[in-house]
GUFI-724546 format. One line per 5 residues: their letters; for each residue x, y negated, z negated of N, C-alpha, C. Coordinates in steps of 0.1 Angstrom, whole numbers. Last residue first. Layout:
N
a) X Y Z X Y Z X Y Z ~ ...
% end
This chain:
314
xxxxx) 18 -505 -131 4 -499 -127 -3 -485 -127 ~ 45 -511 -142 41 -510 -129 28 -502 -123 ~ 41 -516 -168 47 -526 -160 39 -520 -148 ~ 31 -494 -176 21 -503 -179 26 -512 -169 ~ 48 -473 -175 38 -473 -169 29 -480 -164
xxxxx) 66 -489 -193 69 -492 -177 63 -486 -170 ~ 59 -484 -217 54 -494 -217 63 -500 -200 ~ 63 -452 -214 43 -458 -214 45 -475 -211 ~ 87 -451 -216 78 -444 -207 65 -452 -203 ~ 93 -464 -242 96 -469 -231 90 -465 -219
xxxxx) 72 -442 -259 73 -459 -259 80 -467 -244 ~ 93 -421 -253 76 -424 -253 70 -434 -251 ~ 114 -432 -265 112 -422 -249 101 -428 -245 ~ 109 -436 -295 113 -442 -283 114 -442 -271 ~ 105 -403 -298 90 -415 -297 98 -426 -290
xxxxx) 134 -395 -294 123 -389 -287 107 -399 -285 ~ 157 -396 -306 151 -407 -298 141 -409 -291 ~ 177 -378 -306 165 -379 -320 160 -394 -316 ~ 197 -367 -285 198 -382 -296 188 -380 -309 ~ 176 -359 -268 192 -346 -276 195 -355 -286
xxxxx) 159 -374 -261 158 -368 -267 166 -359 -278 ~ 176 -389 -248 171 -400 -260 165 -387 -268 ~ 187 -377 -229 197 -379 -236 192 -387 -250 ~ 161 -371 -213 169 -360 -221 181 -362 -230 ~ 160 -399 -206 150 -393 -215 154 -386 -221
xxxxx) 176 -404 -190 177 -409 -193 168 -405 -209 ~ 177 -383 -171 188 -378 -182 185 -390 -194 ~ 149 -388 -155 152 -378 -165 165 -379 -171 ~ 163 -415 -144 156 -417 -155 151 -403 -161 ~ 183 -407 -124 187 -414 -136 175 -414 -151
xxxxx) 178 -367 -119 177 -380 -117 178 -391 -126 ~ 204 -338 -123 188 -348 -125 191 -362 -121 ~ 230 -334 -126 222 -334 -111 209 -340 -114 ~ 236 -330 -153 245 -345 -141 237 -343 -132 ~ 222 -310 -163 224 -323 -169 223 -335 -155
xxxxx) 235 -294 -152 224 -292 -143 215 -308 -150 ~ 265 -292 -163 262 -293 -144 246 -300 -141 ~ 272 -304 -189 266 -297 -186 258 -302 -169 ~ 286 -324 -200 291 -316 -195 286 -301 -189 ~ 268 -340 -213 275 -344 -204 287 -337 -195
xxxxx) 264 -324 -236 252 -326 -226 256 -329 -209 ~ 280 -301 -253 283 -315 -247 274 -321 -233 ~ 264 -281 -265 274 -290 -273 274 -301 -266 ~ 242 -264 -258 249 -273 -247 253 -282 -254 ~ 232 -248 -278 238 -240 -267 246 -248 -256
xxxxx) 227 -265 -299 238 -256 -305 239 -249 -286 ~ 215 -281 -284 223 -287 -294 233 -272 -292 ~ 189 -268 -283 196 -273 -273 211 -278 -278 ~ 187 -263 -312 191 -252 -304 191 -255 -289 ~ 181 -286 -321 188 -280 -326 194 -269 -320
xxxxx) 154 -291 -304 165 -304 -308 181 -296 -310 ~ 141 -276 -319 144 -274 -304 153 -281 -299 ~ 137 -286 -345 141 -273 -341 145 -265 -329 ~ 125 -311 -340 142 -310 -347 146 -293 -347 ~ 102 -303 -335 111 -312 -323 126 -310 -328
xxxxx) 90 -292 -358 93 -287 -343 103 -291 -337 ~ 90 -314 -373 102 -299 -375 104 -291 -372 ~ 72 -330 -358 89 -335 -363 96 -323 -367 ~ 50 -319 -364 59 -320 -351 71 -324 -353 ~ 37 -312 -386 49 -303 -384 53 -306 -370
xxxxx) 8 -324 -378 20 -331 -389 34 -325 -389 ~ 2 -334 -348 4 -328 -356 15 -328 -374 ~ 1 -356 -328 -5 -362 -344 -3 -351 -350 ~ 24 -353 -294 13 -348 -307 9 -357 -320 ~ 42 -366 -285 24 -373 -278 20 -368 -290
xxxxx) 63 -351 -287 64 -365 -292 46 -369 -294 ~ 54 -324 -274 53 -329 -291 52 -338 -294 ~ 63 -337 -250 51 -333 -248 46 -330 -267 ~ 91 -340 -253 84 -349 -249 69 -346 -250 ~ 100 -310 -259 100 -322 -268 92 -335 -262
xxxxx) 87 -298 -233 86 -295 -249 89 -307 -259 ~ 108 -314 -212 91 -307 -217 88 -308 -232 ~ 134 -314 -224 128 -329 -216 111 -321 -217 ~ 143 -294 -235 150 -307 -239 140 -319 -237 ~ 127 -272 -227 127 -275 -239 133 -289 -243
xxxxx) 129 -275 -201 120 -271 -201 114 -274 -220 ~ 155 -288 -191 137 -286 -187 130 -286 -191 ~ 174 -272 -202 176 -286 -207 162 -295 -202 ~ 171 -249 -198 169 -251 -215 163 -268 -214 ~ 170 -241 -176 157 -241 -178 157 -247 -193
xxxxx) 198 -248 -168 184 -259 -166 175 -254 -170 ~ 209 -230 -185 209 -238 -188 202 -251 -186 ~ 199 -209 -168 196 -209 -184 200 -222 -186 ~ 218 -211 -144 202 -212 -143 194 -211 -158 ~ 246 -210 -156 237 -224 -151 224 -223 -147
xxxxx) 245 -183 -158 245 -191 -173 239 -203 -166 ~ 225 -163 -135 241 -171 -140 235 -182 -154 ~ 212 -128 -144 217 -142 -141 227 -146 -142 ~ 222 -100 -157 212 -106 -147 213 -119 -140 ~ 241 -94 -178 245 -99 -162 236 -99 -152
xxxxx) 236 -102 -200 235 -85 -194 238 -88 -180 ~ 231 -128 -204 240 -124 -209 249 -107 -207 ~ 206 -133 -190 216 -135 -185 230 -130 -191 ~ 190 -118 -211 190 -116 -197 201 -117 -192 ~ 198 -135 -237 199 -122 -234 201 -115 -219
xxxxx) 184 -159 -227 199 -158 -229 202 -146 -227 ~ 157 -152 -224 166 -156 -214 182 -157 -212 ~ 156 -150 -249 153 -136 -244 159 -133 -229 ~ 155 -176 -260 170 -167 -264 165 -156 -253 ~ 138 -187 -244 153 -190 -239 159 -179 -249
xxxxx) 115 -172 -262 116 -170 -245 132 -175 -239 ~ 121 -181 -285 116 -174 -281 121 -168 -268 ~ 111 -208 -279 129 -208 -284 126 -194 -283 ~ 86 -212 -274 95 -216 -260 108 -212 -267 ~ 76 -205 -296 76 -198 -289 85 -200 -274
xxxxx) 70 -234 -308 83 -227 -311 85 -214 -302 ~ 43 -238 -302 57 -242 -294 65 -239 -298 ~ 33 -231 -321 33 -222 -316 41 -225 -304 ~ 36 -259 -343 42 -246 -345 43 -233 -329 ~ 16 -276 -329 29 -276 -326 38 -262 -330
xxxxx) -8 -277 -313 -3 -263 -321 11 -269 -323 ~ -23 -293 -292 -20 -297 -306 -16 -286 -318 ~ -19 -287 -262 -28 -284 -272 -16 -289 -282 ~ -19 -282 -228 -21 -294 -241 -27 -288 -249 ~ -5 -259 -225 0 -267 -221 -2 -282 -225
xxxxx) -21 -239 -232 -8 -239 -236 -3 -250 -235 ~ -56 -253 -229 -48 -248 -221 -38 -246 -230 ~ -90 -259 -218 -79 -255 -232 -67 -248 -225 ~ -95 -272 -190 -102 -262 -197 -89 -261 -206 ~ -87 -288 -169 -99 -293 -182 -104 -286 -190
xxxxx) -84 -272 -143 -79 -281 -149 -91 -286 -158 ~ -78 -244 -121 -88 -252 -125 -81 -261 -139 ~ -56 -242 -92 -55 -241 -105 -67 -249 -111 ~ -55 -226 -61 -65 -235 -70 -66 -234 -84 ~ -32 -221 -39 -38 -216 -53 -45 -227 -59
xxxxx) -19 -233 -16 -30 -222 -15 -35 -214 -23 ~ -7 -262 -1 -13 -254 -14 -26 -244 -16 ~ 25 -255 13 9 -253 11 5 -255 1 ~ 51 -248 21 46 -263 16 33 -263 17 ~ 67 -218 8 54 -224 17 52 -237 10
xxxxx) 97 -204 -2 93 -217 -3 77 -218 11 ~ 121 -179 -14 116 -192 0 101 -196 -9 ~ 151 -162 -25 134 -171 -27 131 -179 -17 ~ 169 -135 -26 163 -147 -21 150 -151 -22 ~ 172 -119 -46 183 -121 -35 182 -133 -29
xxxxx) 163 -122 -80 156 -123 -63 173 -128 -58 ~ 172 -129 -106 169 -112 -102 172 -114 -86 ~ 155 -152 -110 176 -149 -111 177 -137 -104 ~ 131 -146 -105 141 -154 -101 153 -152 -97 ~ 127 -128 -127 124 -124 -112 133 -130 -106
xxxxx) 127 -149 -148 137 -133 -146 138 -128 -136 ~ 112 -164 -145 126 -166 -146 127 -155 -143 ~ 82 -150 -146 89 -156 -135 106 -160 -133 ~ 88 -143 -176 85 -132 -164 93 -141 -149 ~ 89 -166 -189 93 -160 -187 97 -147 -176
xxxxx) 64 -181 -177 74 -190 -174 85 -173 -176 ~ 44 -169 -186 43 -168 -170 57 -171 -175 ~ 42 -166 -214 45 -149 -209 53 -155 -191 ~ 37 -191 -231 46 -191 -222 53 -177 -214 ~ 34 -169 -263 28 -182 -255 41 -182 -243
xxxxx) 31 -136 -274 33 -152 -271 27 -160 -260 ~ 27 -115 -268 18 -120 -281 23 -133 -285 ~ 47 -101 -246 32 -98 -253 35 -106 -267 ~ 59 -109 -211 62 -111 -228 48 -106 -237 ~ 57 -91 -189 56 -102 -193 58 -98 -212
xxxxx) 90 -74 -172 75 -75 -173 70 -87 -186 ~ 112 -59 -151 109 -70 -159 95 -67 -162 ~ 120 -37 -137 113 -36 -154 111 -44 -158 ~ 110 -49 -106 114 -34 -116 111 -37 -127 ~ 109 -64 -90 105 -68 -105 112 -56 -110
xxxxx) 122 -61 -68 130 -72 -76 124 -72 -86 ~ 103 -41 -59 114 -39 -64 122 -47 -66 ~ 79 -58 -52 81 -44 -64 91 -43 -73 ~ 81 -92 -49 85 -78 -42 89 -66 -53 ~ 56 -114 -54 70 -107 -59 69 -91 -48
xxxxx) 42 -148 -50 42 -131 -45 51 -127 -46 ~ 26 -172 -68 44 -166 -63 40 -149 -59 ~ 13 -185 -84 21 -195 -72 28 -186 -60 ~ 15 -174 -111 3 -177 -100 5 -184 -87 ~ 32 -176 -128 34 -165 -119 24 -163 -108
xxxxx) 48 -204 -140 35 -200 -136 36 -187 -128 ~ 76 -209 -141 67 -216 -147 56 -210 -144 ~ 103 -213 -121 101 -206 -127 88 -216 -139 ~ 112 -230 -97 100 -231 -92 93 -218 -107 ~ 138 -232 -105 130 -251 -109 115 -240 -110
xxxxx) 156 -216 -90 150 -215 -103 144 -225 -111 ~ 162 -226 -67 151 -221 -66 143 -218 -85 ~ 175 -256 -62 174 -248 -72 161 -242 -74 ~ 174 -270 -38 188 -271 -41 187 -257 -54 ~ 149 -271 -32 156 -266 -24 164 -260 -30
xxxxx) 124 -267 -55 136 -278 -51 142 -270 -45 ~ 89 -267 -65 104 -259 -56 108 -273 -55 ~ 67 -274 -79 78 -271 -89 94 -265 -81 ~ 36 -290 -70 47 -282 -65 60 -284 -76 ~ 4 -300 -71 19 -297 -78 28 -286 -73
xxxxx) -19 -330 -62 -12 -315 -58 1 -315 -71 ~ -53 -330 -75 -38 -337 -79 -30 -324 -72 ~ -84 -342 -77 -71 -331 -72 -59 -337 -73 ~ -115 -346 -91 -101 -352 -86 -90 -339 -85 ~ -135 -333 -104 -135 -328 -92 -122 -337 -83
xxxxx) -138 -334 -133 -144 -347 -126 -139 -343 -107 ~ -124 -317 -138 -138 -313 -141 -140 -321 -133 ~ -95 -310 -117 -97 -315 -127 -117 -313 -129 ~ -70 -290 -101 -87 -294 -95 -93 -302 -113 ~ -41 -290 -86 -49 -288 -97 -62 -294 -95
xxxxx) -33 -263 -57 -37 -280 -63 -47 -281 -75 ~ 7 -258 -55 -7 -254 -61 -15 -264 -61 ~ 23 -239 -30 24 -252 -41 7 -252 -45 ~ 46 -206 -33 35 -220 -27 34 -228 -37 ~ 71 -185 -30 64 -195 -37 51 -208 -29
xxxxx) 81 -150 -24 75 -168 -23 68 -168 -31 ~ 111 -135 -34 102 -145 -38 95 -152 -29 ~ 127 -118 -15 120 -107 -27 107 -121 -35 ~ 126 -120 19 127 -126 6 120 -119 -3 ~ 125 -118 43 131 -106 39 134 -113 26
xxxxx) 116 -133 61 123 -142 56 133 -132 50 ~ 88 -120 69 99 -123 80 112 -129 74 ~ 83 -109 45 87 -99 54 96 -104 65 ~ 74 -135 32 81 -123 28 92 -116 33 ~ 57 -148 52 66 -149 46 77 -147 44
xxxxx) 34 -125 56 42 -127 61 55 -136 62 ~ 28 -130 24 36 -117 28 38 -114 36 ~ 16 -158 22 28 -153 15 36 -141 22 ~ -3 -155 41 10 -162 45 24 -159 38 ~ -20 -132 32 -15 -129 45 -3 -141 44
xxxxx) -28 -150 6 -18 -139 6 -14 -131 22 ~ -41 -170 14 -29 -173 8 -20 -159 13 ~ -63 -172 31 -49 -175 38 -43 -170 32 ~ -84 -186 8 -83 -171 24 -75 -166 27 ~ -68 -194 -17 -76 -197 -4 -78 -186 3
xxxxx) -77 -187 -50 -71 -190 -39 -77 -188 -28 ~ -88 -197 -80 -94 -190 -72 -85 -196 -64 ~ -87 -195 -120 -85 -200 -108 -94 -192 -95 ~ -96 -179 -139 -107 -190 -139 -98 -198 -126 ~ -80 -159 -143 -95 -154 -138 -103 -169 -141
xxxxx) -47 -168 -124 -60 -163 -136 -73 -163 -130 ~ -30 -137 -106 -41 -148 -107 -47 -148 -116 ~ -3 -124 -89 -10 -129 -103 -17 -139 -103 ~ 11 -101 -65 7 -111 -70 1 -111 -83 ~ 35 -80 -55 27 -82 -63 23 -96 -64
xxxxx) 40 -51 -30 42 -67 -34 31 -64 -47 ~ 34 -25 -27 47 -32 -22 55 -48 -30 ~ 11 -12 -47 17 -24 -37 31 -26 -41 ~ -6 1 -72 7 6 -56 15 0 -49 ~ -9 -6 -99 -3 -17 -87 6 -2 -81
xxxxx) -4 1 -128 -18 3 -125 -10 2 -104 ~ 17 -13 -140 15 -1 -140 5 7 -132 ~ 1 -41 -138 17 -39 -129 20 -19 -132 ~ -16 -39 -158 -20 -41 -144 -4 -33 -133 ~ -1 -41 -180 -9 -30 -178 -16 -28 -158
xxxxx) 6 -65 -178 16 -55 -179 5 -37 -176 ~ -18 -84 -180 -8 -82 -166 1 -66 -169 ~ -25 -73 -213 -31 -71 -199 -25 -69 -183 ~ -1 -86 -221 -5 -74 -225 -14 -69 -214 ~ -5 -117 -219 8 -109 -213 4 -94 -208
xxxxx) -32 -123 -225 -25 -120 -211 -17 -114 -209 ~ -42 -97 -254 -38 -110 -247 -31 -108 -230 ~ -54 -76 -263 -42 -77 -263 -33 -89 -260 ~ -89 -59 -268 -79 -74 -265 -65 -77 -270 ~ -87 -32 -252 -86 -37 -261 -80 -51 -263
xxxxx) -99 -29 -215 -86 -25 -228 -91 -34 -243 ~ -108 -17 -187 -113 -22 -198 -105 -21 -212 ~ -102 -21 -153 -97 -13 -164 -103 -21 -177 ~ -106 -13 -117 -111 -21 -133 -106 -9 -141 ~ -100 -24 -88 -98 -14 -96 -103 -17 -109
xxxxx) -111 -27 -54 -111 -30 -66 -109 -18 -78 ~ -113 -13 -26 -105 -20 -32 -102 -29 -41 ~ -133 9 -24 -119 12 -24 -108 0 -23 ~ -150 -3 -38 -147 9 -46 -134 10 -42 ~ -170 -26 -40 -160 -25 -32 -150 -11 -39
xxxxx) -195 -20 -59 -199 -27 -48 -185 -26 -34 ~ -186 -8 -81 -188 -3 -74 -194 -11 -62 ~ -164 -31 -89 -160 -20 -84 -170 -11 -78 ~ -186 -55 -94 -176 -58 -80 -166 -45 -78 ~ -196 -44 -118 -201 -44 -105 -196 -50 -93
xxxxx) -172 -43 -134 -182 -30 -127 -186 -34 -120 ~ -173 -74 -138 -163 -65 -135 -166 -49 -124 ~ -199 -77 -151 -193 -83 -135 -181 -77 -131 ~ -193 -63 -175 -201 -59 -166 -200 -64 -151 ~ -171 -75 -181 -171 -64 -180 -181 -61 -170
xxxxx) -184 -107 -185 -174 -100 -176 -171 -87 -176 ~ -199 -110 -203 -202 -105 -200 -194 -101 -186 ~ -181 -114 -234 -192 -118 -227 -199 -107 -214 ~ -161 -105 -247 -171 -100 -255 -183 -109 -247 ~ -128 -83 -235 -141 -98 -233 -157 -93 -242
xxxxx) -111 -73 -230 -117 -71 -248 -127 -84 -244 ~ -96 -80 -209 -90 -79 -219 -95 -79 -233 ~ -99 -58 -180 -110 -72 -187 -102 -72 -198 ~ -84 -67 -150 -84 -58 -165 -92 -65 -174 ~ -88 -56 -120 -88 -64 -127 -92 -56 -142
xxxxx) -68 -54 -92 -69 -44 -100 -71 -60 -113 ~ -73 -50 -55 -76 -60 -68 -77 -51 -76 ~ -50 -47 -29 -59 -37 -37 -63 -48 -46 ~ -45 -39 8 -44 -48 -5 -54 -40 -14 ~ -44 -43 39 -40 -35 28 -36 -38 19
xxxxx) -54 -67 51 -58 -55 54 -54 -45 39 ~ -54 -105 45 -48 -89 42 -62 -81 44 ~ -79 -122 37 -74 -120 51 -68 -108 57 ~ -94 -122 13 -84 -126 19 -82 -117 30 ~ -119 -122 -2 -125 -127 11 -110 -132 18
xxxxx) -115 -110 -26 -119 -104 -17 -121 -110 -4 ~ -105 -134 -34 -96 -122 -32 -104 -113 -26 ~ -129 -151 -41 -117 -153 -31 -109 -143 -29 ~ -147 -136 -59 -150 -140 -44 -139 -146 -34 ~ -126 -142 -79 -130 -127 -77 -135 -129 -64
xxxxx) -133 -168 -87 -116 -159 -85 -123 -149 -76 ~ -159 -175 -84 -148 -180 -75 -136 -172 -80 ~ -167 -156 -100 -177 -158 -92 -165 -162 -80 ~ -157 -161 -125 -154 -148 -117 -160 -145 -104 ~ -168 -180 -141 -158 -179 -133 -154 -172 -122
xxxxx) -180 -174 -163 -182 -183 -156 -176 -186 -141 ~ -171 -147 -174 -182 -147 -168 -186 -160 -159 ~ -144 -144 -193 -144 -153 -179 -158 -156 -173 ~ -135 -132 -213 -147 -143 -215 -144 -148 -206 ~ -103 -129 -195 -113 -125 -210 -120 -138 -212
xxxxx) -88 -109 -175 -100 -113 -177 -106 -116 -188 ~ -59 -108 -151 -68 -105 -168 -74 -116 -170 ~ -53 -96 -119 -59 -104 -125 -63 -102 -143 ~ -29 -90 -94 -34 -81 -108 -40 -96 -113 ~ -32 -74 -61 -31 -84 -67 -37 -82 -85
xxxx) -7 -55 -40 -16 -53 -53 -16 -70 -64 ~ -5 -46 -13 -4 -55 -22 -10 -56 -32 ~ 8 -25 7 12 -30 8 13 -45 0 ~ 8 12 0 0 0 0 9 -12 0
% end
């Protein structure tokens, strides 16, 4: 078989109308949907069943105990004949196209990665496109595994993180480094829905500690000779230096400050000299500008200057 798309499903019933209706209506010949409901206590099971026997031989359903995403995809990827793999949440939906482009792609490029670009769709029905590829550094495009069709055998054992936060970004790195080669579609052929509770804003600061989590497991990786040390190093000084801490700064949580000094601290302890760090110097003036106020403990100052040349220029 040549693709197995894996979807986890919990308390999706509103949704599944548009994920589920788009994968079936992709373009590929030989492809499979294998969707796992993950302990849903609405009524997605049942719409589950009934999109397997309605398409029998190309839907798969599995009903598990709620384990969370990670937990779920990973059970999917065992489940997956395909050649290829893709990942979609069950409250997004992709185009027609997507996955015939990706995996011709693929095949003509002989790349174990593509990537497309995604458009976020907000309640109020505004779109905002996002793309995360840089030519120069295919490992920029690590963050979401919903963007990206993988080749079987560049995943091999990787698989997602369970009972944390941030499972996509991990998984994806790994693949990455892993991949012979990554390429790149300037499309956007995934519909990421936007307004709904996300990782991404939420007021937990403690559970952001989970991103230190994920870079040591990245360290590890690389340390086994999967990767190079310079692709860990942009994802540290990215994703934790200039993300993560800047996106705390915004928080009212009261343990944000012992968050921020805790990521603070282990950017610290793995890139002693910022300025000596390669992926540091290649950013643009005003990211180092930020990353250096953050490595500093200058982080609400950041904030403040950000917002008040927002203001300057409209």
């Amino acid at each position: 078989m040549k693709l197995s798309v894996i979807v986890p499903v919990y308390n999706a019933e509103a949704y599944l109308r548009d994920c589920v209706g788009s994968l079936l209506a992709q373009t590929v010949d030989d492809y499979e949907l294998i969707l796992i409901d993950d302990g849903s206590t609405d009524r997605s099971w049942e719409l589950l069943e009934a999109y397997a026997g309605e398409n029998p031989d190309r839907v798969v359903v599995r009903h598990v105990e709620n384990g969370g995403q990670g937990r779920a995809r990973n059970i999917g990827i065992e489940l997956a004949r395909g050649e290829y793999l893709g990942f979609v949440d069950s409250d997004d939906w992709v185009l027609p196209e997507m996955y015939a482009k990706l995996l011709r792609k693929a095949e003509t490029e002989r790349a174990d990665v593509v990537v497309c670009d995604i458009k976020k769709i907000y309640e109020d029905r505004s779109t905002e496109p996002l793309s995360a590829w840089r030519d120069d550094r295919p490992i920029a495009a690590a963050g979401s595994a919903c963007d990206k069709l993988f080749r079987r055998s560049a995943v091999g054992d990787v698989r997602f993180s369970e009972g944390t936060w941030y499972e996509d970004f991990a998984f994806s790195a790994k693949v990455l480094m892993r991949a012979a080669k990554t390429v790149h579609i300037p499309e956007m052929l995934y519909m990421y829905r936007c307004g709904q509770p996300s990782t991404m804003h939420n007021n937990n600061a403690i559970k952001n500690l989970d991103m230190l989590k994920v870079m040591e497991d990245l360290k590890r990786f690389v340390e086994s000779g999967e990767g190079e040390r310079d692709d860990y190093e942009f994802l540290l000084i990215n994703h934790v230096l200039l993300d993560s801490i800047s996106r705390l700064a915004q928080q009212d949580a009261p343990e944000r400050k012992a968050v921020i000094r805790r990521m603070r601290d282990y950017v610290r302890e793995n890139v002693p000299d910022l300025n000596a760090c390669r992926s540091y110097r290649q950013e643009s003036g005003k990211r180092r500008a930020v990353m250096r106020m953050n490595y500093m403990g200058g982080e609400d100052a950041a904030q403040l200057l950000l917002k008040a040349k927002k203001r300057i220029l409209g």
